[in-house]
C-alpha positions as CSV (number, residue, x, y, z in Angstrom):
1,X,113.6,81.3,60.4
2,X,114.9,78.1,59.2
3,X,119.1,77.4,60.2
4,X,121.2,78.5,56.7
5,X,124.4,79.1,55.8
6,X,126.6,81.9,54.7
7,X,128.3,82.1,51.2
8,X,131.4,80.8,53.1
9,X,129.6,77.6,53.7
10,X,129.1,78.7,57.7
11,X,125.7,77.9,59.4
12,X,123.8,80.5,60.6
13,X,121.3,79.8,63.5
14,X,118.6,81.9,64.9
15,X,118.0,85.4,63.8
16,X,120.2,88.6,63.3
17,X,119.3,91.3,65.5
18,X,117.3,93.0,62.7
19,X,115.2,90.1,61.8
20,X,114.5,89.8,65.6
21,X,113.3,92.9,66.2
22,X,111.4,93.2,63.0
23,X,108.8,90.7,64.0
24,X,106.4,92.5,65.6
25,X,105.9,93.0,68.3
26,X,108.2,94.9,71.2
27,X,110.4,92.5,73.3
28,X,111.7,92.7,76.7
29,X,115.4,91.0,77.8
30,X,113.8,88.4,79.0
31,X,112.1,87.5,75.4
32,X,115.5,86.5,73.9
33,X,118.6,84.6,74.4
34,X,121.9,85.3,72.3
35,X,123.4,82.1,70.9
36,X,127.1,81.1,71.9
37,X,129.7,81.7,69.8
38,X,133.2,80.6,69.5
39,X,135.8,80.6,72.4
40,X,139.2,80.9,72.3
41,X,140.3,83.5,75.3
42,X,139.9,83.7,78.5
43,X,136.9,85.7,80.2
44,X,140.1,87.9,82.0
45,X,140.5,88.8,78.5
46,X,137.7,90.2,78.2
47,X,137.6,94.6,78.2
48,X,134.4,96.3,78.9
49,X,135.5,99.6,78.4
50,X,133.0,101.7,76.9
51,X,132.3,105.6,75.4
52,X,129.1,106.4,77.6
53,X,129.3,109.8,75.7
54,X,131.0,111.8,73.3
55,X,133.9,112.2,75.0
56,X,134.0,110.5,78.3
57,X,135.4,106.5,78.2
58,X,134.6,104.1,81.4
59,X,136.0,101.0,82.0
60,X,133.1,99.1,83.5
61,X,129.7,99.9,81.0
62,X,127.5,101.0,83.9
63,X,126.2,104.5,85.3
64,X,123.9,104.8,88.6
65,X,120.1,106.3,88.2
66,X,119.6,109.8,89.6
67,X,116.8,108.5,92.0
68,X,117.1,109.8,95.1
69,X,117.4,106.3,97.2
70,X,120.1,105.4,94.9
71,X,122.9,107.9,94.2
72,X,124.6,110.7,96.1
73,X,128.3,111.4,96.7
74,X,129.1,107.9,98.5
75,X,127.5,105.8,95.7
76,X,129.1,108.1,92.6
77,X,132.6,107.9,94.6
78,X,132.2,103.9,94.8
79,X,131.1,103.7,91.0
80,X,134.1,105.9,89.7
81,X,136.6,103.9,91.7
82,X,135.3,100.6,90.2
83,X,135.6,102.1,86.6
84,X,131.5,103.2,86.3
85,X,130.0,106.7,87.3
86,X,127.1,108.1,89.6
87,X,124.3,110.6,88.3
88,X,123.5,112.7,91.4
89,X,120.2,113.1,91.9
90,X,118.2,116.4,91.6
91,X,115.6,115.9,94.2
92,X,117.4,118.1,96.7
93,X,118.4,122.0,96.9
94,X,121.1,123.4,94.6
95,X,123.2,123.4,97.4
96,X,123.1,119.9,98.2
97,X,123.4,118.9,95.3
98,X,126.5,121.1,94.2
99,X,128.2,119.6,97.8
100,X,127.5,116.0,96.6
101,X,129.4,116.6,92.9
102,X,132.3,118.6,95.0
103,X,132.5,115.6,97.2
104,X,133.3,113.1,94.6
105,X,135.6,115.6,92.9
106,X,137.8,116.5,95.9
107,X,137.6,112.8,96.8
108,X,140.9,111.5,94.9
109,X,143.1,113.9,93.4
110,X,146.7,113.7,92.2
111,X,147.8,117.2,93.3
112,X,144.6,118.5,96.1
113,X,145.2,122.1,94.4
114,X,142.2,123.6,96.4
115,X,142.6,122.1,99.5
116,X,141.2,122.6,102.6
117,X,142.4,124.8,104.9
118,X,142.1,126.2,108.8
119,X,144.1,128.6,111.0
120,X,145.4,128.1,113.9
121,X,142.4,129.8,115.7
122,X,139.6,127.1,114.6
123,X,138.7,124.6,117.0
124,X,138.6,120.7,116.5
125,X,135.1,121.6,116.1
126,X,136.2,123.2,113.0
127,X,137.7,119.6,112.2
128,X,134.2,117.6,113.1
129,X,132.7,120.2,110.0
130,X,134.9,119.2,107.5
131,X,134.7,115.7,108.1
132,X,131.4,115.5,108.2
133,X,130.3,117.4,104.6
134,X,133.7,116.1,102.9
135,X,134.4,112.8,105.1
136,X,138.7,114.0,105.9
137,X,139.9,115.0,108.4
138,X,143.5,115.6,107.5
139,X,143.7,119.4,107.6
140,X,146.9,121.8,106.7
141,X,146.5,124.6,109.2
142,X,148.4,128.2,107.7
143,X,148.6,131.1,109.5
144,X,145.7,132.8,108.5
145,X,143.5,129.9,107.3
146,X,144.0,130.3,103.6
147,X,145.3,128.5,101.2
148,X,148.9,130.3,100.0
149,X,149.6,131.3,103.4
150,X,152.6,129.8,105.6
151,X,151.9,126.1,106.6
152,X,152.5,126.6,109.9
153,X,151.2,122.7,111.1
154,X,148.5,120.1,110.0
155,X,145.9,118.3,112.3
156,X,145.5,114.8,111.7
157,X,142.9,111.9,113.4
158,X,145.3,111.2,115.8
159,X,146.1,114.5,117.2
160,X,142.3,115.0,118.2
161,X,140.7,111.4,118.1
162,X,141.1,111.4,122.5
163,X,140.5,114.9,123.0
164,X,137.0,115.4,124.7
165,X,136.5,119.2,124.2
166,X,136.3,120.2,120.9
167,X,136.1,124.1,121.8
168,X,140.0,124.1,122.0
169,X,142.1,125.9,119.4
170,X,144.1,123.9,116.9
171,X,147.0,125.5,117.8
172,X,147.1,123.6,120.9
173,X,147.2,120.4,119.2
174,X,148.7,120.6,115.7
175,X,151.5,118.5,114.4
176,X,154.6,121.2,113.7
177,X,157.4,119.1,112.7
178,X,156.0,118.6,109.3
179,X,157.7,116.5,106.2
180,X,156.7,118.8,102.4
181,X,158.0,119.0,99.5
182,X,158.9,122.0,97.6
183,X,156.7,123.0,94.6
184,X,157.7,121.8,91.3
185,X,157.7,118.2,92.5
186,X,157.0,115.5,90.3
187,X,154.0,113.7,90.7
188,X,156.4,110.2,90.8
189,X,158.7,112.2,92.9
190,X,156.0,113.3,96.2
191,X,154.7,109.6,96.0
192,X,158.1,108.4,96.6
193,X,158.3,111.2,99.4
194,X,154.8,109.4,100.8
195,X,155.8,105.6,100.5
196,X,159.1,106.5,102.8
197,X,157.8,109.5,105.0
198,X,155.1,106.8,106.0
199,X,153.0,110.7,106.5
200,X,149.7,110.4,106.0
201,X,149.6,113.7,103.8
202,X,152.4,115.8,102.3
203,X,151.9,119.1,102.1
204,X,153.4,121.1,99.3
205,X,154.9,124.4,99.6
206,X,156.8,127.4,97.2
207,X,160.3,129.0,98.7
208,X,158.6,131.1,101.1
209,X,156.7,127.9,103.0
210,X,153.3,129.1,101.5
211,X,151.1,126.3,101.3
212,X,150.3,125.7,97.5
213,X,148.7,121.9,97.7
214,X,148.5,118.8,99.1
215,X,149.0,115.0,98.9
216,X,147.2,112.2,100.4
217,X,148.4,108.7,101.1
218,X,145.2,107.5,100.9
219,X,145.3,108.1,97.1
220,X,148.1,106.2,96.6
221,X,146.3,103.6,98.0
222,X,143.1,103.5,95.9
223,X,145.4,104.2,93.0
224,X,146.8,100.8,93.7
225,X,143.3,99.0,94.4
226,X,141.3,100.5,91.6
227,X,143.2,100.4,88.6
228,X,139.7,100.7,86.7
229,X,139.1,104.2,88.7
230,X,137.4,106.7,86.3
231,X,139.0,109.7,86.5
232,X,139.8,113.5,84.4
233,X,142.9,114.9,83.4
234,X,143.2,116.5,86.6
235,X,143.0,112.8,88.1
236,X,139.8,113.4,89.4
237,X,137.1,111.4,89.8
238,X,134.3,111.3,87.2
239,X,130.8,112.2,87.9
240,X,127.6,113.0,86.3
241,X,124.4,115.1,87.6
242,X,120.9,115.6,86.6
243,X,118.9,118.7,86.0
244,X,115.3,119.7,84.6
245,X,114.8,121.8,81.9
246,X,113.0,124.0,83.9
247,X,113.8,127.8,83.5
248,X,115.5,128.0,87.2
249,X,117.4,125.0,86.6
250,X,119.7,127.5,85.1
251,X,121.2,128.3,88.3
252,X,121.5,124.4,88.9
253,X,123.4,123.9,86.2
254,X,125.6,126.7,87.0
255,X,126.5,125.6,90.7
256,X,127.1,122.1,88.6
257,X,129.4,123.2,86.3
258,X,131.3,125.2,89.3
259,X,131.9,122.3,91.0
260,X,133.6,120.4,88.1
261,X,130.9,117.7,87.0
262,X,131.8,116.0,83.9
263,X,127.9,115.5,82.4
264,X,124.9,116.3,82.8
265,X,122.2,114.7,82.5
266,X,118.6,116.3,80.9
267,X,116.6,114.1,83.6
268,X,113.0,113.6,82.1
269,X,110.4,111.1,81.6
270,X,109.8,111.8,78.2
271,X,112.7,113.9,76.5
272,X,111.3,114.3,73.1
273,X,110.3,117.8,73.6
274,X,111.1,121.8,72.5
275,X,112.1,122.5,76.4
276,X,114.6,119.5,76.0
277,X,115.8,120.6,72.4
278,X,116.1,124.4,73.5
279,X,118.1,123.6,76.5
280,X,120.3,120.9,75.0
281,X,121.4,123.9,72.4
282,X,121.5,126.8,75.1
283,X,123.9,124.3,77.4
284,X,126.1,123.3,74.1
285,X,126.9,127.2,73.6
286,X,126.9,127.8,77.3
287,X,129.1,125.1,78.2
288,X,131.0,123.2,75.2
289,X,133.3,121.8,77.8
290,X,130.3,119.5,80.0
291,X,129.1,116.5,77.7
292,X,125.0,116.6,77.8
293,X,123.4,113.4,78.0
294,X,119.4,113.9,76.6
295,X,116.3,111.9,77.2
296,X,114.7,110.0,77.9
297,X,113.9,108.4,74.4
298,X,112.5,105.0,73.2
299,X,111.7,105.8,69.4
300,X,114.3,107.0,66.4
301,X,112.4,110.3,65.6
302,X,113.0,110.6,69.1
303,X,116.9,110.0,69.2
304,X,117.4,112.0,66.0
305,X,115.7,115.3,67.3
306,X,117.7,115.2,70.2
307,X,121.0,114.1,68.6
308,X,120.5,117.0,66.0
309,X,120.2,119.3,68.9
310,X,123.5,118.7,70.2
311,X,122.9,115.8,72.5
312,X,126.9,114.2,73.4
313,X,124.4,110.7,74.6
314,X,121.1,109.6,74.7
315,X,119.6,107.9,77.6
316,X,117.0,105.1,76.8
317,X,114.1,103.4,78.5
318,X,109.8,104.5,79.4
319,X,108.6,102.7,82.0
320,X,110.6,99.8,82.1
321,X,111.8,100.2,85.6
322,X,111.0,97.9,88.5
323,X,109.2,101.2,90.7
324,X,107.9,102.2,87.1
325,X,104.2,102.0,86.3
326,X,104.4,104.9,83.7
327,X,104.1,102.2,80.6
328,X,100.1,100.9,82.1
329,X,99.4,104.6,83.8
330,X,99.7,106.7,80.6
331,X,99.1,103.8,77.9
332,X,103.0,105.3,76.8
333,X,106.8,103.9,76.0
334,X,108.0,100.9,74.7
335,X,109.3,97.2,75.6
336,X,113.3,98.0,76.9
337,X,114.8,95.8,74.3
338,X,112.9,97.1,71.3
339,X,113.9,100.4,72.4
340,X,117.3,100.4,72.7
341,X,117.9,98.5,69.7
342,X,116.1,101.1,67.3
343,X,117.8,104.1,69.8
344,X,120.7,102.9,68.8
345,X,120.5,102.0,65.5
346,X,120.0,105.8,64.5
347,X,122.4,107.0,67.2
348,X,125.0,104.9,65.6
349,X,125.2,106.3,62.7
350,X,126.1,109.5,64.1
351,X,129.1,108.3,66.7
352,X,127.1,108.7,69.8
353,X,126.0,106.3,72.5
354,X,123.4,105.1,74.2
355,X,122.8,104.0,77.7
356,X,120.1,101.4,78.2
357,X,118.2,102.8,81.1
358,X,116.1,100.4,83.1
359,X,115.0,96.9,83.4
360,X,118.3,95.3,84.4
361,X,117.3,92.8,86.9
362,X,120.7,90.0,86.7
363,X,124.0,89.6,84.7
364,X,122.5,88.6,81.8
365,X,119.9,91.8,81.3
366,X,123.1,94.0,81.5
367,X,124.8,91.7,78.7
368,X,121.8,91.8,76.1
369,X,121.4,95.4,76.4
370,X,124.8,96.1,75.4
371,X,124.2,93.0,72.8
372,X,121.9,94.8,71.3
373,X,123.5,98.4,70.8
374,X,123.7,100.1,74.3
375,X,127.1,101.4,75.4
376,X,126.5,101.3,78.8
377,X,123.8,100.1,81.4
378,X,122.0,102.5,83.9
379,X,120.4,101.3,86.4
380,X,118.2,101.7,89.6
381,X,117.0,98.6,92.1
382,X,120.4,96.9,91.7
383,X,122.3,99.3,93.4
384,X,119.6,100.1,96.1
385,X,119.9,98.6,98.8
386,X,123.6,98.4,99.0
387,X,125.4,100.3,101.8
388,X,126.5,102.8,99.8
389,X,122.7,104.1,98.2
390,X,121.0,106.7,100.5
391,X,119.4,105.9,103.2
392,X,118.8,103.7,106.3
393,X,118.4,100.0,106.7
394,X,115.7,98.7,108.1
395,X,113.9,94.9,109.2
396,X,110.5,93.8,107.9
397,X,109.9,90.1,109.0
398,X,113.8,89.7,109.7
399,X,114.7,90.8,106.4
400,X,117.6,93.9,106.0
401,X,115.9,95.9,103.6
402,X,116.3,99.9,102.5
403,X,113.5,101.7,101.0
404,X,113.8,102.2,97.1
405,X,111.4,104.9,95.1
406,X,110.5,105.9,92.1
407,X,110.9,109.2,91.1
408,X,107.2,109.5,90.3
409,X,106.2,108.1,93.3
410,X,103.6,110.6,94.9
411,X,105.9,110.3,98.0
412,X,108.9,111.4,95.5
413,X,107.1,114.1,93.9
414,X,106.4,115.6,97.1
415,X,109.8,117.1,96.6
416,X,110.5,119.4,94.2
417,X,112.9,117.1,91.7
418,X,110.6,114.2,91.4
419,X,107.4,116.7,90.5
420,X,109.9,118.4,87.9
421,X,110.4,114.9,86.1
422,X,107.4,114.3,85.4
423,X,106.4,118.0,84.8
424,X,104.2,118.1,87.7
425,X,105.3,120.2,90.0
426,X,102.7,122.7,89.1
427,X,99.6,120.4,89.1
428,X,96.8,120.3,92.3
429,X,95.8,116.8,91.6
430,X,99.3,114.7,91.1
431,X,99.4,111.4,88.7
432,X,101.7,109.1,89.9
433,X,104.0,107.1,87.6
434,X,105.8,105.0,90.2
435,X,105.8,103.2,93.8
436,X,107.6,103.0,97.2
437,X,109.1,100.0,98.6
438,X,111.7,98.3,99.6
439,X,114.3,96.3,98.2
440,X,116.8,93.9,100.0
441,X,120.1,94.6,101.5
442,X,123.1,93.9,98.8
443,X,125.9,94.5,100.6
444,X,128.7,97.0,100.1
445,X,129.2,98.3,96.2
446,X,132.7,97.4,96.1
447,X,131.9,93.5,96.2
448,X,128.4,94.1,94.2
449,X,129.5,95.3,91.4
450,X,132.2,93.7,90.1
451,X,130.7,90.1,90.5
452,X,128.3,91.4,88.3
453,X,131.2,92.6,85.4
454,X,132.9,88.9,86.5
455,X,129.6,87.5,85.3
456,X,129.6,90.0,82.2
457,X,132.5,88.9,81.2
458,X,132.3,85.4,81.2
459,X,128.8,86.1,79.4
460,X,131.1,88.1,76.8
461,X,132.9,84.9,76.1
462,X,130.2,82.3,75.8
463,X,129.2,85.2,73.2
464,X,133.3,85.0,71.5
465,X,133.5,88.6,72.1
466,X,136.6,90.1,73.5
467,X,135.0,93.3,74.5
468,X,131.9,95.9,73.5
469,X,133.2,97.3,69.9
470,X,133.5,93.7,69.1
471,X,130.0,92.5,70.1
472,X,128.3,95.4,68.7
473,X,129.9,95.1,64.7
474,X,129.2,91.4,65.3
475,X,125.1,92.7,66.0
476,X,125.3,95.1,63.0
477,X,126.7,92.2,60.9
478,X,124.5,89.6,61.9
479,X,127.0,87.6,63.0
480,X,126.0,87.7,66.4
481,X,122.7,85.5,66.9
482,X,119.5,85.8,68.7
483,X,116.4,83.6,69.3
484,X,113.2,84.4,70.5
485,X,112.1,82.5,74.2
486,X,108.7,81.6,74.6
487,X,107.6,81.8,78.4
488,X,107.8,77.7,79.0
489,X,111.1,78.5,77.6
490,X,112.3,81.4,80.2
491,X,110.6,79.0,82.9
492,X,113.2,76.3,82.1
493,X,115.6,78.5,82.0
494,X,115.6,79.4,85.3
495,X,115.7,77.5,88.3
496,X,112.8,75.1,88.8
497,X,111.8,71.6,90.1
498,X,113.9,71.9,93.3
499,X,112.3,72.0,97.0
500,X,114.3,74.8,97.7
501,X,117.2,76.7,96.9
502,X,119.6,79.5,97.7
503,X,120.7,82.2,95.1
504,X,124.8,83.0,95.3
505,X,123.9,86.1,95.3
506,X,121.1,88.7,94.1
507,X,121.8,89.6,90.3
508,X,123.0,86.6,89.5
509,X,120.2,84.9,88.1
């Protein structure tokens, strides 16, 4: 359309979202650029926090994919300390999966009110358990190894780190002479006990020495490094898991819910369906207290059945994934942009977000789809490949790489959660939807991730928008403009005409 102006006399370049998206034919982020807008703050000014459900607020607008080579316990524990949270995956046994939500919630804890405990008859063998399925090793040892017994000692790294046999009994190496703190403390009052002990832990006991919890230094110190942490009343650390709506998921989602997960998430290719809209109300009356996140959808007939059901989010994207090859295989989905613009559009107008699922390959993919309605970002091949996804590195032609799936990958649905995607699991002759590679090595989370909100943010002020409420009533509004990019277009707009060059880093461009 031809530049105009506004009844105030303001020009008006480009197109409003609606007028974009109503020309025909679906887009992709790539097809579009949003047009600057007016600075006058900082990009520290800039707030990204974001509802990602009904009732569950993050700080930094992104969630991890429940693929099995990107998120167990260590990536969901990275993501919730930098504001964010992991989906565990579902391609594993109950158990495993259960052990990888109690992980990230026993991980950081205000009062450790379930802590855990040994007697005096274990062996440091006991120790190398613990520390290996909950990665501690600071243990309270009572007299008969339960919790509300008499602390009698605690065993600590240093007690046992030069002690060769592991077969002898914690009672021979146990610190006694321990510093606690009566119960009833004040939260404020066993930190100051911490900073000045200089104790690693502080146990907490009633009048009769019984051990009733426990306090860790090492809280205190990612309390102080992650203000942005993501966390429950109980000050524990968010995290989200995914289940099929298969009939024996039931027990899944039980172990889930026993474990303290704050959503689930209905993990299926193609979420517009009666098992999806059955379970979404049997989980609502089951379990009011877990927010359900449904999907996944890519049409509004879609996002309205499943909004009606019950659904607290809604979880966007077919086939738009870089291991995805469901949108040529089964001639089904829709271009990622298109998607979660009409998602949203219905989803807003009953209070619930969406999260753009898929096709976030840089900074600026992860700033248009929240431009255009998404609440948050999921997403899969980013965060593969860094040290904290599953997995081991490996060298192909000198290049650090880790392998990265799909989840319809016929090596993926060789396990069980994969298959039950894709509704598979019962088929002799297996479509797959997805690939196996390999993607390169990223580096550690902690320094991933927020040079990609850095770059968010300063894409929020070329935009003039202090933070996401903001940019999304500027979309509805039409204040906030887009323009179409033809490909000579997107080929100028990245790098080109140089001999060679070196990215800063991967995601930025």
């Amino acid at each position: 359309m031809e530049s105009n102006r506004t009844p105030e006399g303001q020009w008006l370049d480009g197109y409003s979202a609606e007028e974009l998206f109503k020309r025909g034919k679906g887009i992709t982020y790539k097809d579009f650029l949003i047009l600057p807008g007016y600075i006058d703050f900082s990009p520290q000014e800039v707030t990204l926090e974001t509802r990602v459900s009904r009732n569950i607020a993050l700080k930094t607008p992104v969630l991890s994919s429940p693929m099995d080579t990107v998120t167990e316990s260590n990536m969901a524990i990275a993501l919730a300390l930098l504001g964010g949270m992991g989906i565990i995956h579902a391609n594993s046994t109950i158990e495993e999966q259960a052990r990888h939500v109690e992980k990230v919630k026993r991980y950081e804890n205000g009062f450790i009110r379930d802590p855990v405990v040994l007697s005096p008859n274990h062996t440091i063998a006991a120790i190398d358990e613990i520390k290996e399925k909950y990665g501690f090793s600071g243990i309270p040892i009572t007299e008969d190894g339960t919790l509300k017994s008499k602390l009698v000692g605690i065993v600590t790294n240093r007690d046992i780190d030069l002690e060769k046999n592991h077969d002898i009994k914690l009672s021979e190496v146990m610190t006694t002479g321990l510093i606690t703190a009566k119960e009833g403390v004040t939260l404020s009052e066993a930190n100051q006990i911490l900073r000045t002990s200089k104790k690693g832990k502080l146990p907490i006991i009633d009048k009769e020495g019984r051990l009733v919890a426990l306090m860790s230094r090492t809280d205190l110190i990612k309390n102080k490094d992650y203000p942005l942490s993501s966390k429950d009343k109980e000050k524990k650390l968010l995290v989200g898991a995914a289940v099929s709506t298969h009939p024996e998921d039931r027990t899944r989602i039980e172990a889930l819910v026993e474990k303290g997960l704050d959503l689930l998430v209905i993990d299926s290719a193609q979420g517009f369906s009666s098992y999806q809209i059955e379970l979404i109300k049997e989980l609502k009356r089951i379990y009011p207290q877990v927010d359900i996140m449904a999907g996944n959808v890519v049409t509004m007939e879609q996002a309205s059945a499943l909004i009606k059901a019950g659904a607290d989010a809604l979880r966007i994207g077919m086939g738009p994934g870089s291991i995805c090859i469901t949108q040529d295989t089964m001639a089904s989905g829709r271009s990622q942009a298109t998607a979660v613009y009409y998602s949203a559009r219905i989803a807003r107008e009953q209070n619930i977000p969406v999260v753009a699922d898929g096709g976030i390959t840089n900074i600026g993919d992860i700033t248009k789809g929240l431009a255009i309605g998404g609440s948050a970002v999921m997403m899969g091949s980013l965060l593969a490949g860094t040290r904290e996804a599953p997995g081991e590195y490996f060298y192909e032609n000198g290049v650090r790489l880790k392998k990265y799936r799909g989840m319809a990958s016929l090596e993926a649905m060789e396990s069980r959660g994969g298959a039950k995607r894709y509704n598979t699991e019962d088929q002799k002759i297996k479509v797959a939807q997805g690939v196996s590679g390999a993607v390169v090595d990223k580096g550690s989370v902690f320094e991933f991730l927020p040079y990609l909100m850095q770059g968010v943010r300063h894409a929020f002020q070329d935009m003039g928008c202090r933070d996401v409420p903001t940019l999304h009533e500027r979309m509805v509004s039409g204040k906030l403009r887009f323009e179409p990019r033809s490909l000579a277009a997107q080929m100028q707009g990245g790098v080109h005409s140089l001999y060679s060059f070196k990215k800063p880093i991967i995601g930025a461009d």
